[in-house]
N, C-alpha and C positions, 0 to 999 in steps of 0.2 A: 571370115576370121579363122573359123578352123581347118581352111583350105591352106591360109596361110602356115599355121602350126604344123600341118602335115608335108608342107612343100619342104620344109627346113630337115635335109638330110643328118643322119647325125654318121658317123665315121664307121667303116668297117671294121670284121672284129681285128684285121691283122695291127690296124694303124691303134685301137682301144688297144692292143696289149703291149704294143710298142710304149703306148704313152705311160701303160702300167707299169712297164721294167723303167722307165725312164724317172720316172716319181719316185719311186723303191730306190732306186740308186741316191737323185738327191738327197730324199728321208736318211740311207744311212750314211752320206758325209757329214749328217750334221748330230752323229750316235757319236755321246764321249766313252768310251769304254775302259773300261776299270783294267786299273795294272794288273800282274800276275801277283803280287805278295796280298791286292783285294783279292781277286776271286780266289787263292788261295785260304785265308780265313774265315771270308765267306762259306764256303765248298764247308769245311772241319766245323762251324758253326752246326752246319746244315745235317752233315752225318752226325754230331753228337745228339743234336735235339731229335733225329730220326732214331737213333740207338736209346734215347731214352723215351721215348713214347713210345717204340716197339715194345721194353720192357716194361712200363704200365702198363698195356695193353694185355699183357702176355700174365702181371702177376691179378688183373684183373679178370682175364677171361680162367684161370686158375682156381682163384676163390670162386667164379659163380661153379664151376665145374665141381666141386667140394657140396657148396651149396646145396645145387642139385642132386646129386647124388645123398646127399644127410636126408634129403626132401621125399626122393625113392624107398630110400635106405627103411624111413618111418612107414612108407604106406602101404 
């Protein structure tokens, strides 16, 4: 029985990567992709949530910097 398993060639790598680009191609005819006015507001979503979590970040690493320093400042 495991003479058998071992007899069953399995494919070379040229014919595996061939099979690989060949799935990839099917996979993306069946991609619906978004019009340009979506990724548009998508896209200006994405930079304002990123503009304003930059700026929490920014007024939060601020106060511990205060913080810290009040922290020094006493010892």
């Amino acid at each position: 029985m495991a003479k058998e398993a071992a007899a069953v060639e399995k494919p070379g790598i040229a014919a595996r990567i061939r099979e690989f680009f060949h799935e990839v191609r099917v996979e993306m005819r069946k991609v619906t992709w978004p019009a340009k006015d979506e990724v548009r507001s998508s896209t200006s979503v994405v930079l304002f949530v990123l503009g304003l979590m930059a700026f929490i970040i920014g007024v939060f690493d601020k106060l511990s910097d205060v913080f810290v320093w009040l922290l020094l400042k006493l010892g």
